[in-house]
N, CA, C and O atoms as a Tripos MOL2 file, in Angstrom:
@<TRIPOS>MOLECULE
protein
  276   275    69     0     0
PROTEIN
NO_CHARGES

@<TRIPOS>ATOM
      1 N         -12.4490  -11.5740   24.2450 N.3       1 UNK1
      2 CA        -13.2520  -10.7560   23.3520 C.3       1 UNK1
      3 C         -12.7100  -10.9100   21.9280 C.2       1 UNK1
      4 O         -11.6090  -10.5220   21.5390 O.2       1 UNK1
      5 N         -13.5700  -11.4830   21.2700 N.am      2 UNK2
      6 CA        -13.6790  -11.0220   19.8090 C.3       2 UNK2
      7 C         -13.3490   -9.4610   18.5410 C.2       2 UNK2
      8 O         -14.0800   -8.4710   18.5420 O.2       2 UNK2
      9 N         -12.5050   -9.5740   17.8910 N.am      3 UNK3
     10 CA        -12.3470   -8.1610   17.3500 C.3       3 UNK3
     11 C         -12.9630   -8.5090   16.1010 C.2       3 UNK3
     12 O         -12.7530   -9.4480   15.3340 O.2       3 UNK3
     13 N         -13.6850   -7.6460   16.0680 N.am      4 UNK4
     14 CA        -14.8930   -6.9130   14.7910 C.3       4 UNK4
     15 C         -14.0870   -6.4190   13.6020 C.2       4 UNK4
     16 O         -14.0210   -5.2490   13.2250 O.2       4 UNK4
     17 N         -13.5050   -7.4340   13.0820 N.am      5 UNK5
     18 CA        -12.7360   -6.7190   11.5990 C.3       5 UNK5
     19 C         -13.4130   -5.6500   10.5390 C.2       5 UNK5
     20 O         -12.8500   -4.7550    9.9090 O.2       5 UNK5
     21 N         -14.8810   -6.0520   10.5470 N.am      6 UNK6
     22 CA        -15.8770   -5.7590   10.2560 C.3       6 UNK6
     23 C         -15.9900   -3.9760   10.3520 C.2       6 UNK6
     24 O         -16.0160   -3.1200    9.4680 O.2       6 UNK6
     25 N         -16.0400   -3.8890   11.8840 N.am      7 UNK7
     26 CA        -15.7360   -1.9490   11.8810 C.3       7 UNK7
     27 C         -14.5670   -1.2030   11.9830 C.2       7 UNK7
     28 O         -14.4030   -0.1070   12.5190 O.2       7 UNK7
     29 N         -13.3610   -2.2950   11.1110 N.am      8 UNK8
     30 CA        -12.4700   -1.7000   10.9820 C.3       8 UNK8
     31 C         -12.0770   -1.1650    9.9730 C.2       8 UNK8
     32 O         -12.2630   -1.9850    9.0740 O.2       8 UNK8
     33 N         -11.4090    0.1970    9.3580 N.am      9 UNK9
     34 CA        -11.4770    0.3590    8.3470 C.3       9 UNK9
     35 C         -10.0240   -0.5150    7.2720 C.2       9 UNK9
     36 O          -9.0370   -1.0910    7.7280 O.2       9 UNK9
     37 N         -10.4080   -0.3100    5.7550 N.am     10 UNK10
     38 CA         -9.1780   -0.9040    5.4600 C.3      10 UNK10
     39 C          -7.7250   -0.7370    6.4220 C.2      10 UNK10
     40 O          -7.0360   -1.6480    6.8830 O.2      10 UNK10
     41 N          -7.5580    0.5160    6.5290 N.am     11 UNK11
     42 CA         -5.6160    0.6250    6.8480 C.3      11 UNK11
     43 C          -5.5890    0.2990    8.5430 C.2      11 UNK11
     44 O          -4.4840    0.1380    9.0630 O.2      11 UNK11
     45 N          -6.6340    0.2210    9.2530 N.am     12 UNK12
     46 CA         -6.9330   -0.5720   10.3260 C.3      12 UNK12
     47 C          -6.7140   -1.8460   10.6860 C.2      12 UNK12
     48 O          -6.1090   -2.5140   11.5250 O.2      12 UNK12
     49 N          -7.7900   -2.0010    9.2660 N.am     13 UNK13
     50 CA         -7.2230   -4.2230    9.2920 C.3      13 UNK13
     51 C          -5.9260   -4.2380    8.8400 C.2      13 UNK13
     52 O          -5.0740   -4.9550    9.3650 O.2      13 UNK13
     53 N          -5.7630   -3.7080    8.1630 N.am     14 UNK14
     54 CA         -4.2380   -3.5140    7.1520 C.3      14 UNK14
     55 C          -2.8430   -3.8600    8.3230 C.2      14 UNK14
     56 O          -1.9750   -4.7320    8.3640 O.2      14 UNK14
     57 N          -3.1400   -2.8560    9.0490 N.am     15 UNK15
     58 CA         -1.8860   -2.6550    9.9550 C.3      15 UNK15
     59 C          -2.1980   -3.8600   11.4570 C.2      15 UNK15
     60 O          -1.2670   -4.1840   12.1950 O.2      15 UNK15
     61 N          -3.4220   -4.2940   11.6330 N.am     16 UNK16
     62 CA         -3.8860   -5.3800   12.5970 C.3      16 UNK16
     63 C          -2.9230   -6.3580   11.6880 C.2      16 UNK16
     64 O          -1.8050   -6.7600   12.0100 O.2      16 UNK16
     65 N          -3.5630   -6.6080   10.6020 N.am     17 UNK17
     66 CA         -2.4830   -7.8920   10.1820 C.3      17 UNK17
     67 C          -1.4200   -8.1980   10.2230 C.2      17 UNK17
     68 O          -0.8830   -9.3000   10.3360 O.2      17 UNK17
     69 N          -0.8350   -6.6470   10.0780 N.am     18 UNK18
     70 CA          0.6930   -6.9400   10.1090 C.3      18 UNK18
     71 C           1.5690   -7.3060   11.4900 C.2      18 UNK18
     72 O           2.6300   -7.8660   11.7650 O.2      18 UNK18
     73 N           0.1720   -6.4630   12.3740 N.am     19 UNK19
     74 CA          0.9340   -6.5560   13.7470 C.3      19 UNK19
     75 C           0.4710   -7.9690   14.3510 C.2      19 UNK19
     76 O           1.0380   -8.4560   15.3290 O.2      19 UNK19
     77 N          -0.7040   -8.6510   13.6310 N.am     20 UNK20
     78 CA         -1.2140  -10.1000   13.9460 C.3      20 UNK20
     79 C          -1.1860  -11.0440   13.0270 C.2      20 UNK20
     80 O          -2.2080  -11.6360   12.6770 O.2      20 UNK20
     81 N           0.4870  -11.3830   12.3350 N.am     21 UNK21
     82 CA          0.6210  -12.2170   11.0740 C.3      21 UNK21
     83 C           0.0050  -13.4950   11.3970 C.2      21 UNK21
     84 O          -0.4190  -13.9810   10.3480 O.2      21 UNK21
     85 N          -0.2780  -14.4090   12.6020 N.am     22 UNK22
     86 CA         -0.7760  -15.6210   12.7400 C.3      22 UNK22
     87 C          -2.1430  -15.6230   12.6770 C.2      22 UNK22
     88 O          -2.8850  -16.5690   12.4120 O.2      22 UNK22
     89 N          -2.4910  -14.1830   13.0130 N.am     23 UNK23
     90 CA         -4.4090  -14.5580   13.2300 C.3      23 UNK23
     91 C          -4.9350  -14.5550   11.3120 C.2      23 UNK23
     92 O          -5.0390  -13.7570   10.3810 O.2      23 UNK23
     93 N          -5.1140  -15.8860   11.5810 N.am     24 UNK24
     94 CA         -5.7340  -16.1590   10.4050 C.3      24 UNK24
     95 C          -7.3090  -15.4780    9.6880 C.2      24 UNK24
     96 O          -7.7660  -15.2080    8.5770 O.2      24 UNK24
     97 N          -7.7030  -15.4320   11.0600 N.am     25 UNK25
     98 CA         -9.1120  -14.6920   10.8860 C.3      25 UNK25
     99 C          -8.9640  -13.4490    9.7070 C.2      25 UNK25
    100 O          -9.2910  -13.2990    8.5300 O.2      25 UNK25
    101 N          -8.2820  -12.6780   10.7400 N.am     26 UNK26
    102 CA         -7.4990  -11.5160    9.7580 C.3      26 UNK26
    103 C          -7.1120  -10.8760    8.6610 C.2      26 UNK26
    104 O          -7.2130   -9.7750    8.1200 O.2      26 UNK26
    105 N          -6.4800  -12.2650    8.4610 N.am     27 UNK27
    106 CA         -5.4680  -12.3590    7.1940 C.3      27 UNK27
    107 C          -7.1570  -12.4290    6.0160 C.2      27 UNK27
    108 O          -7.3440  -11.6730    5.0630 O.2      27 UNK27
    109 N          -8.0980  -13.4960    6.4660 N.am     28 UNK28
    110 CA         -8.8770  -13.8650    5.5020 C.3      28 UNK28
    111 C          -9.7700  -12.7600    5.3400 C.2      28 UNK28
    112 O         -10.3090  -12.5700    4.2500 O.2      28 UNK28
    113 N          -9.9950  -11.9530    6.3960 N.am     29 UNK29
    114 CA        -10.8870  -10.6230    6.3870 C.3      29 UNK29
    115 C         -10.1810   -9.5820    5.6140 C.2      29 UNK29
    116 O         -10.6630   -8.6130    5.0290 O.2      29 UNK29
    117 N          -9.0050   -9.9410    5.7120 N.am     30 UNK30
    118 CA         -8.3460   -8.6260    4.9940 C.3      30 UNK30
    119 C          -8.8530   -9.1080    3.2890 C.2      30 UNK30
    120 O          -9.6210   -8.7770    2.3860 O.2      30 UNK30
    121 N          -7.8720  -10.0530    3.6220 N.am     31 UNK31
    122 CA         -8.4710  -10.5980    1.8610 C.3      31 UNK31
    123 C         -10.0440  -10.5520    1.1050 C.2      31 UNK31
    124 O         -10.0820  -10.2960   -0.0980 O.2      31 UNK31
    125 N         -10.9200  -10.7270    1.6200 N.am     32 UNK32
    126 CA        -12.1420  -10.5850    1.4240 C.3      32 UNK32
    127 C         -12.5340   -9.0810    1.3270 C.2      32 UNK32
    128 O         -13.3480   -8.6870    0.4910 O.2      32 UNK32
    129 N         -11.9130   -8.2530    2.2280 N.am     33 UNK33
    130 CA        -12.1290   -7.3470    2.2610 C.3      33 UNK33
    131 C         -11.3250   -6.4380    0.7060 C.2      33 UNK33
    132 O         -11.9940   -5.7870   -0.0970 O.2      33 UNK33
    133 N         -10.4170   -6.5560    0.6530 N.am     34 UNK34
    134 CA         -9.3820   -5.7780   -0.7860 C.3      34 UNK34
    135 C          -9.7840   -6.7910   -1.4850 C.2      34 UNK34
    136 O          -9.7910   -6.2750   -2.6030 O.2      34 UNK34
    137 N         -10.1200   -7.8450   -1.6330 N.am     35 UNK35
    138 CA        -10.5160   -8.4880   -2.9670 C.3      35 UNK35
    139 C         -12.0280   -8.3380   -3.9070 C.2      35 UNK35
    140 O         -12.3350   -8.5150   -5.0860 O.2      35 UNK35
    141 N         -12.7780   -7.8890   -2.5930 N.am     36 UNK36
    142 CA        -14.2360   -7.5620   -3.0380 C.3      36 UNK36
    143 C         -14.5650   -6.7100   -4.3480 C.2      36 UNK36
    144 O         -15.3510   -6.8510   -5.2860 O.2      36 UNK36
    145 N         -13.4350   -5.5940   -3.9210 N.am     37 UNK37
    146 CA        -13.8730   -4.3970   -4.4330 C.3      37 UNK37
    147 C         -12.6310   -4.3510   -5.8010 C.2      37 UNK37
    148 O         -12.1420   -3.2960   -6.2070 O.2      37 UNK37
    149 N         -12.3470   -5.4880   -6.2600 N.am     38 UNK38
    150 CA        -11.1160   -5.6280   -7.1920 C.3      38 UNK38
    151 C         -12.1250   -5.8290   -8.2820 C.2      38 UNK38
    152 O         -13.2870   -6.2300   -8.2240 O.2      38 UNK38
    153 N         -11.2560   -5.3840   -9.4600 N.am     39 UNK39
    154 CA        -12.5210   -5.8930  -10.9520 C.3      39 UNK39
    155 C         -11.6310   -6.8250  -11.5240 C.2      39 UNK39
    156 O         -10.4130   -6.6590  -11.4530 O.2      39 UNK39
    157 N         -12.2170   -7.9290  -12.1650 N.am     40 UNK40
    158 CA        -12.5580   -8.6990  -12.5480 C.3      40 UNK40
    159 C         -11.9440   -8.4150  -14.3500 C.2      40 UNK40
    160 O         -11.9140   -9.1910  -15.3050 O.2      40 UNK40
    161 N         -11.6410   -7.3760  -14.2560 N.am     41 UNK41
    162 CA        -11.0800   -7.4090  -16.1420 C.3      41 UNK41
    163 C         -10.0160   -7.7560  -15.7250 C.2      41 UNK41
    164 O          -9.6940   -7.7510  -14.5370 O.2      41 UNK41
    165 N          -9.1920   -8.1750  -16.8440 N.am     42 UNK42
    166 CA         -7.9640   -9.0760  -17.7390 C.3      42 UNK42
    167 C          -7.6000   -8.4070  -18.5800 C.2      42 UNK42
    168 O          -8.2640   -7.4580  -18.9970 O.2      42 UNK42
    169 N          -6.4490   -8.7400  -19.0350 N.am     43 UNK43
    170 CA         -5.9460   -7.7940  -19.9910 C.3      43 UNK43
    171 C          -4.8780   -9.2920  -20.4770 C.2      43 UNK43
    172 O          -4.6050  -10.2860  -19.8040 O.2      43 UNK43
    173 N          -4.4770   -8.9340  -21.8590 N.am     44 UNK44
    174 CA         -3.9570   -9.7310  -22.7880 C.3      44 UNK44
    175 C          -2.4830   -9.3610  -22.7130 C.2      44 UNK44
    176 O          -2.0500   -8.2120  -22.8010 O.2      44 UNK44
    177 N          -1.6680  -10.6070  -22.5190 N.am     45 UNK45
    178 CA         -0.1880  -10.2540  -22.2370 C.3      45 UNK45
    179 C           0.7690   -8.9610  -23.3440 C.2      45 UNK45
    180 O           0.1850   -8.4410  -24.2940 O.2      45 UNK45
    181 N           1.6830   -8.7440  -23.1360 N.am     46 UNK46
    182 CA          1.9110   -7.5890  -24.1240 C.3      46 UNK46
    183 C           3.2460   -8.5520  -24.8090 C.2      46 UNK46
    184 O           4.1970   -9.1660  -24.3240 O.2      46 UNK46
    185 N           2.7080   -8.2900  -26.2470 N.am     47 UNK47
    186 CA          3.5070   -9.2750  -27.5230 C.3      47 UNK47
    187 C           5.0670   -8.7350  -27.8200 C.2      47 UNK47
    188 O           6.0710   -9.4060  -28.0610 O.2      47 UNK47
    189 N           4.9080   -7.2750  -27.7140 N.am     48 UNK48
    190 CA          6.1860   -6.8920  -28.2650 C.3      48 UNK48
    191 C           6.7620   -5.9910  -27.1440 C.2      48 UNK48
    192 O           6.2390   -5.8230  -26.0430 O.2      48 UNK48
    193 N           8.2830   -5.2600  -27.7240 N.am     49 UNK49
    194 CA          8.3560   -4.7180  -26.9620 C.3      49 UNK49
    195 C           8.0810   -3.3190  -26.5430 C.2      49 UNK49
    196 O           8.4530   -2.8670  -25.4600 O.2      49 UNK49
    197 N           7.5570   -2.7890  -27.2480 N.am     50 UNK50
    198 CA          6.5880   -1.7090  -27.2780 C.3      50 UNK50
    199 C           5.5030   -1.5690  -26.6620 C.2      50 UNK50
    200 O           5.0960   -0.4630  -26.3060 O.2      50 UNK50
    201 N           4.8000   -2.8010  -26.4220 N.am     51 UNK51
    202 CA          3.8590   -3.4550  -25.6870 C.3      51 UNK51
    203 C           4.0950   -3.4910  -24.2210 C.2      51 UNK51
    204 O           3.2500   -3.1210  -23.4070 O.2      51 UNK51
    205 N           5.2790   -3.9510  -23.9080 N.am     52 UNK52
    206 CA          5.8220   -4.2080  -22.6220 C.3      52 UNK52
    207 C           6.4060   -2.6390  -22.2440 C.2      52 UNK52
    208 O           5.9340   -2.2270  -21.1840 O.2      52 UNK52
    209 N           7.2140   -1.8290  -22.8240 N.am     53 UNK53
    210 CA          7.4740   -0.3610  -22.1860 C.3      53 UNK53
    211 C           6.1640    0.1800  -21.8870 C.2      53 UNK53
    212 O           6.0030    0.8210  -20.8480 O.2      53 UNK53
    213 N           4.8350   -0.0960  -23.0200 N.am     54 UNK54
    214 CA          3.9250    0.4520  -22.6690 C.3      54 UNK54
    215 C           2.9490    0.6000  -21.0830 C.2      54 UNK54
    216 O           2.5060    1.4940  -20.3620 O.2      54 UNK54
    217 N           2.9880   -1.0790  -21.1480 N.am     55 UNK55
    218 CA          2.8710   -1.4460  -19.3400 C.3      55 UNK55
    219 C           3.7100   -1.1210  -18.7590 C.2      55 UNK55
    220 O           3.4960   -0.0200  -18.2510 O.2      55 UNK55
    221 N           4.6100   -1.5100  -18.5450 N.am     56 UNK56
    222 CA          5.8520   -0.8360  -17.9440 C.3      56 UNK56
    223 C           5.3730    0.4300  -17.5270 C.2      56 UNK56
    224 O           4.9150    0.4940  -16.3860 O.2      56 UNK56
    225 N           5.3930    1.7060  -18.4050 N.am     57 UNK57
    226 CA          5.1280    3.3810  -18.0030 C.3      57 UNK57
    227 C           3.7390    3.4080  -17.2550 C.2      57 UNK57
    228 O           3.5150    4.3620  -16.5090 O.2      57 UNK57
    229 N           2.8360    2.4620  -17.4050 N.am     58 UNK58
    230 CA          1.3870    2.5250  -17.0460 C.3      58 UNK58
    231 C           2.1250    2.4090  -15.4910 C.2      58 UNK58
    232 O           2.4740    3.3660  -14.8000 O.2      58 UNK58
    233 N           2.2710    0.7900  -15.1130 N.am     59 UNK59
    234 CA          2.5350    0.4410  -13.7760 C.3      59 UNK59
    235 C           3.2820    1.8720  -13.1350 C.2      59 UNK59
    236 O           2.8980    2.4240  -12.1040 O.2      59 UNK59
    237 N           4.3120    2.2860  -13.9000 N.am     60 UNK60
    238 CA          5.1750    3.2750  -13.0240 C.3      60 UNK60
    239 C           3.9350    4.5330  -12.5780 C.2      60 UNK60
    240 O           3.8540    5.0190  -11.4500 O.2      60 UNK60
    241 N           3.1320    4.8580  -13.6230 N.am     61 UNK61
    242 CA          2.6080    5.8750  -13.6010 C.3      61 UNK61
    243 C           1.2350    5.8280  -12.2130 C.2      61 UNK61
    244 O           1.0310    6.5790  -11.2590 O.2      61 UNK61
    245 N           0.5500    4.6260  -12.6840 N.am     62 UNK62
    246 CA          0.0860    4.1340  -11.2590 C.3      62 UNK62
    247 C           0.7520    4.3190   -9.9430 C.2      62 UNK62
    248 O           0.5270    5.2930   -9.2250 O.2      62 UNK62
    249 N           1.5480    3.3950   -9.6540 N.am     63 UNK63
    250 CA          2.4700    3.5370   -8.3490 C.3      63 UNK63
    251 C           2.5850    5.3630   -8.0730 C.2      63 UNK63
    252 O           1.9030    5.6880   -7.1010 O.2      63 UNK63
    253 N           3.2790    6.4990   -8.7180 N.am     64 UNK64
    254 CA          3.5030    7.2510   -8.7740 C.3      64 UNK64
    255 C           2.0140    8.2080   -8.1460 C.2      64 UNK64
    256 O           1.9740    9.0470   -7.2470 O.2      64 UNK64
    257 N           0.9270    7.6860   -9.0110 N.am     65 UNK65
    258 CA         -0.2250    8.2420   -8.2520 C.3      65 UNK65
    259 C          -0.6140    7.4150   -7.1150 C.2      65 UNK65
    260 O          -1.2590    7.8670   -6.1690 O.2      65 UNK65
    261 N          -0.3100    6.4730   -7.1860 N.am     66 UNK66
    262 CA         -0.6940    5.8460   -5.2620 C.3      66 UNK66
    263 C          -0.2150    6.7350   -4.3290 C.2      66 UNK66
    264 O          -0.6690    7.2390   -3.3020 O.2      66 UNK66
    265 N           1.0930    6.8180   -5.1070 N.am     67 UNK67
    266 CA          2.5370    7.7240   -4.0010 C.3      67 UNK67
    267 C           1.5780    8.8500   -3.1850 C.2      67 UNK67
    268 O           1.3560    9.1790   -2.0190 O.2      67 UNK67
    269 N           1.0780    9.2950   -4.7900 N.am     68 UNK68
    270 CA          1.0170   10.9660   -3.9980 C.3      68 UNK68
    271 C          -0.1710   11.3600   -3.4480 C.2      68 UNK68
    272 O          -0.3940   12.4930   -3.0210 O.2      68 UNK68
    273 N          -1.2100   10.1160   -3.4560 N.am     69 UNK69
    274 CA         -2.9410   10.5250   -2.8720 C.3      69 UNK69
    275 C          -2.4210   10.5440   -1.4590 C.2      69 UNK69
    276 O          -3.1840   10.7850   -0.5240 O.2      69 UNK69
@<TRIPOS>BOND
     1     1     2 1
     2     2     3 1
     3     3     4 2
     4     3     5 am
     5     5     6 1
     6     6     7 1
     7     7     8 2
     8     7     9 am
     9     9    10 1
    10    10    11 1
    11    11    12 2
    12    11    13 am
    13    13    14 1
    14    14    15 1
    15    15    16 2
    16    15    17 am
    17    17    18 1
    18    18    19 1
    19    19    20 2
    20    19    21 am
    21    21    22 1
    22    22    23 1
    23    23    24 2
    24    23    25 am
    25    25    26 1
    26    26    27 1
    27    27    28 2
    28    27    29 am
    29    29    30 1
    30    30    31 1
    31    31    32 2
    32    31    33 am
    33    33    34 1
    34    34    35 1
    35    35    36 2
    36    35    37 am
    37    37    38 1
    38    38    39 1
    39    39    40 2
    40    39    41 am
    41    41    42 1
    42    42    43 1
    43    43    44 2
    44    43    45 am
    45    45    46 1
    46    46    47 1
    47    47    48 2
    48    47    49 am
    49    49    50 1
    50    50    51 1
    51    51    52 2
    52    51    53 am
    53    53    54 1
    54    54    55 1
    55    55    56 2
    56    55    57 am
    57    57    58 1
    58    58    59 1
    59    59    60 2
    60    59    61 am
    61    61    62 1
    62    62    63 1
    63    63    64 2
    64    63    65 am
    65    65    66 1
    66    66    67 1
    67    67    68 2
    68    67    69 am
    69    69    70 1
    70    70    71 1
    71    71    72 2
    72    71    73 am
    73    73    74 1
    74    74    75 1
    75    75    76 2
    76    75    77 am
    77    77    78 1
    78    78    79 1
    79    79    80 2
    80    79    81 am
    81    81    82 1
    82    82    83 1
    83    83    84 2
    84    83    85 am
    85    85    86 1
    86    86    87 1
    87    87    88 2
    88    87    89 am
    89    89    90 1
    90    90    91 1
    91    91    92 2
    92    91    93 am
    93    93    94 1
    94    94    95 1
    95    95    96 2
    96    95    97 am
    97    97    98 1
    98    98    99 1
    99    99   100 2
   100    99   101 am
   101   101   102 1
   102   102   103 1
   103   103   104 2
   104   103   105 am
   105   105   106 1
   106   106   107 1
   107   107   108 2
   108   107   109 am
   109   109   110 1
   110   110   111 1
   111   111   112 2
   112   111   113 am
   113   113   114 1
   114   114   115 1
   115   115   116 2
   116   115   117 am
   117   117   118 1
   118   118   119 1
   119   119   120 2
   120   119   121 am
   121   121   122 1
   122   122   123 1
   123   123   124 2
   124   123   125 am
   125   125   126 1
   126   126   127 1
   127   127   128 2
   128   127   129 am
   129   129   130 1
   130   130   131 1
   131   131   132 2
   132   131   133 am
   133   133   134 1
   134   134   135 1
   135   135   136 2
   136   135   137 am
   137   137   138 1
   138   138   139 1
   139   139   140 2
   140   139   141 am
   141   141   142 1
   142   142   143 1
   143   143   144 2
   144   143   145 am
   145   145   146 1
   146   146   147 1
   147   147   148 2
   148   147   149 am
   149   149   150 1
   150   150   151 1
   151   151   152 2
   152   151   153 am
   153   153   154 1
   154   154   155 1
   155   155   156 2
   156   155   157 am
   157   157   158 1
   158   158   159 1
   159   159   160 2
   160   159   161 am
   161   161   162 1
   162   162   163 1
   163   163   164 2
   164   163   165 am
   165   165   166 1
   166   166   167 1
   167   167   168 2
   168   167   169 am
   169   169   170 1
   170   170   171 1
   171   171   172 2
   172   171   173 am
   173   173   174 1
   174   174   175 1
   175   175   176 2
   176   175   177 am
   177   177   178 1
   178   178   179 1
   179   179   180 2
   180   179   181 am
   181   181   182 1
   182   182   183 1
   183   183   184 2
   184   183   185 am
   185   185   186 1
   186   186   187 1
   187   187   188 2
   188   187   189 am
   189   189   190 1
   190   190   191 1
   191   191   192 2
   192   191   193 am
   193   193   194 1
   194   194   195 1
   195   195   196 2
   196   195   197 am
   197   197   198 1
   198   198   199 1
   199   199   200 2
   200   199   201 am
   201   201   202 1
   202   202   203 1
   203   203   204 2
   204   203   205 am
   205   205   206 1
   206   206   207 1
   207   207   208 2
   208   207   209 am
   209   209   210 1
   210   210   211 1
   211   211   212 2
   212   211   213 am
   213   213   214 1
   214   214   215 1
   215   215   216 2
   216   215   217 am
   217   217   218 1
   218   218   219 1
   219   219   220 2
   220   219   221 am
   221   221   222 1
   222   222   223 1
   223   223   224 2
   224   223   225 am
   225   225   226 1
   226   226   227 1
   227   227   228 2
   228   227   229 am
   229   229   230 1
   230   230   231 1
   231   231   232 2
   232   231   233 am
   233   233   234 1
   234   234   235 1
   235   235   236 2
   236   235   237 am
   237   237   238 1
   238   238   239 1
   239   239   240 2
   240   239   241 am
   241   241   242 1
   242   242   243 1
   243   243   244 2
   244   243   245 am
   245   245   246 1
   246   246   247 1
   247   247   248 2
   248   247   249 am
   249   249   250 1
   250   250   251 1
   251   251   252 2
   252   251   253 am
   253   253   254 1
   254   254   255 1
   255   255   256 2
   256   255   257 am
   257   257   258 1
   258   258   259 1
   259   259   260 2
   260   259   261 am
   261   261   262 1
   262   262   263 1
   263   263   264 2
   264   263   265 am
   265   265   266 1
   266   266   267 1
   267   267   268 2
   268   267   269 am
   269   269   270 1
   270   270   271 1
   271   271   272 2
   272   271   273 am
   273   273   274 1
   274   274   275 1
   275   275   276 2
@<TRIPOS>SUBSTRUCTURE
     1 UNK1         2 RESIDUE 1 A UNK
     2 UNK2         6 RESIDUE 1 A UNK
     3 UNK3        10 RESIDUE 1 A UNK
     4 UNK4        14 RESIDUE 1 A UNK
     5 UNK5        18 RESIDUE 1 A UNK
     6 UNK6        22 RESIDUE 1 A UNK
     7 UNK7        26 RESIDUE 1 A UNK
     8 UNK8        30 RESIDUE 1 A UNK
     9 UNK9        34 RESIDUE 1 A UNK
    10 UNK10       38 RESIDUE 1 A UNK
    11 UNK11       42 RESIDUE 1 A UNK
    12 UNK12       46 RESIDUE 1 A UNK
    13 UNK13       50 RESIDUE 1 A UNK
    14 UNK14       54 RESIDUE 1 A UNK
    15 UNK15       58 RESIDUE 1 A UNK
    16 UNK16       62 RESIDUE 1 A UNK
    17 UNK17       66 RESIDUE 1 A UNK
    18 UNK18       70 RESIDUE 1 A UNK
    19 UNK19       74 RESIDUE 1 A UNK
    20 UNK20       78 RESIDUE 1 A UNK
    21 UNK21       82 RESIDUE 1 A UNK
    22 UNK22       86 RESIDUE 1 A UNK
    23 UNK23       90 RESIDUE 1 A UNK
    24 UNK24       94 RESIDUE 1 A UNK
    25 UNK25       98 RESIDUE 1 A UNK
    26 UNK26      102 RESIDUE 1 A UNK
    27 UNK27      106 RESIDUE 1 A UNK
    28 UNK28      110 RESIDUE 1 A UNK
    29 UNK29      114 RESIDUE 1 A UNK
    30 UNK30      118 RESIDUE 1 A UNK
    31 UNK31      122 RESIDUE 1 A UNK
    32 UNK32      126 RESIDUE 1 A UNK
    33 UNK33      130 RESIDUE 1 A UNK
    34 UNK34      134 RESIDUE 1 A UNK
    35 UNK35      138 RESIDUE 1 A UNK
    36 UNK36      142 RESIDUE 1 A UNK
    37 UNK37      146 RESIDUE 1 A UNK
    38 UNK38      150 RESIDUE 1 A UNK
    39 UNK39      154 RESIDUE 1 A UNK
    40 UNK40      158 RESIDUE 1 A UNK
    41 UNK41      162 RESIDUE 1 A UNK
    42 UNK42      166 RESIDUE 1 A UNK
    43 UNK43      170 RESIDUE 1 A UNK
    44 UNK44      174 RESIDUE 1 A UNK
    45 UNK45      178 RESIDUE 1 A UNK
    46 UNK46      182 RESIDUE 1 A UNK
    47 UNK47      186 RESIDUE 1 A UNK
    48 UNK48      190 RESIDUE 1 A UNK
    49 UNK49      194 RESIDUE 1 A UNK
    50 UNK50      198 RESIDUE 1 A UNK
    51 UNK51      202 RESIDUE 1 A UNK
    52 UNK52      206 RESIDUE 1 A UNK
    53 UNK53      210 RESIDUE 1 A UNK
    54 UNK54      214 RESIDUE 1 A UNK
    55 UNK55      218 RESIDUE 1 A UNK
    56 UNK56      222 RESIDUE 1 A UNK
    57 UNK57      226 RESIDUE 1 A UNK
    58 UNK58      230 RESIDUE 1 A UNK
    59 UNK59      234 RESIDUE 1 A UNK
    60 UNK60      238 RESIDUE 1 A UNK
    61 UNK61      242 RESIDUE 1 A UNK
    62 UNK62      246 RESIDUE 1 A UNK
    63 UNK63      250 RESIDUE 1 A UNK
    64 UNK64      254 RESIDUE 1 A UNK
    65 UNK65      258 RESIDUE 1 A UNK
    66 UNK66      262 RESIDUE 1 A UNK
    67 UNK67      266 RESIDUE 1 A UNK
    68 UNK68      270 RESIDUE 1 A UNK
    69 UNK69      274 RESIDUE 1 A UNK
C-alpha cells in the first residue's frame, strides 16, 4: 500500500520524513509541500553593520515567535 502524503498534514509528513529519511517520495512531497506556500520576495544583503544587527534582531525575534505559537 501506497501512503497518501497528500492527507497528511504538514507535521505529519514532517515527522514521516524523519522517521523515513530514504523514501524519497517524501522527502519531495515534503518539499513541494513547505515550498509552495513560501514567498518569493528577496531582500538586499545588509551593507553595514547596523544593517547586519538589524537582521540579526529580526531573525532572533522571528525564531522567538516560532518558539512560542
Amino acid at each position: 500500500m501506497k501512503t497518501d502524503f497528500n492527507k497528511m498534514t504538514k507535521a505529519e509528513l514532517r515527522a514521516y520524513v524523519v522517521a523515513h529519511p530514504n523514501d524519497q517520495a517524501a522527502f519531495y512531497a515534503f518539499v513541494d509541500r513547505f515550498t509552495a506556500g513560501a514567498t518569493t520576495e528577496t531582500f538586499a544583503m545588509p551593507q553595514s553593520p547596523a544593517e547586519i544587527a538589524e537582521v540579526d534582531n529580526l531573525v532572533r525575534q522571528k525564531i522567538e515567535q516560532i518558539q512560542t505559537e
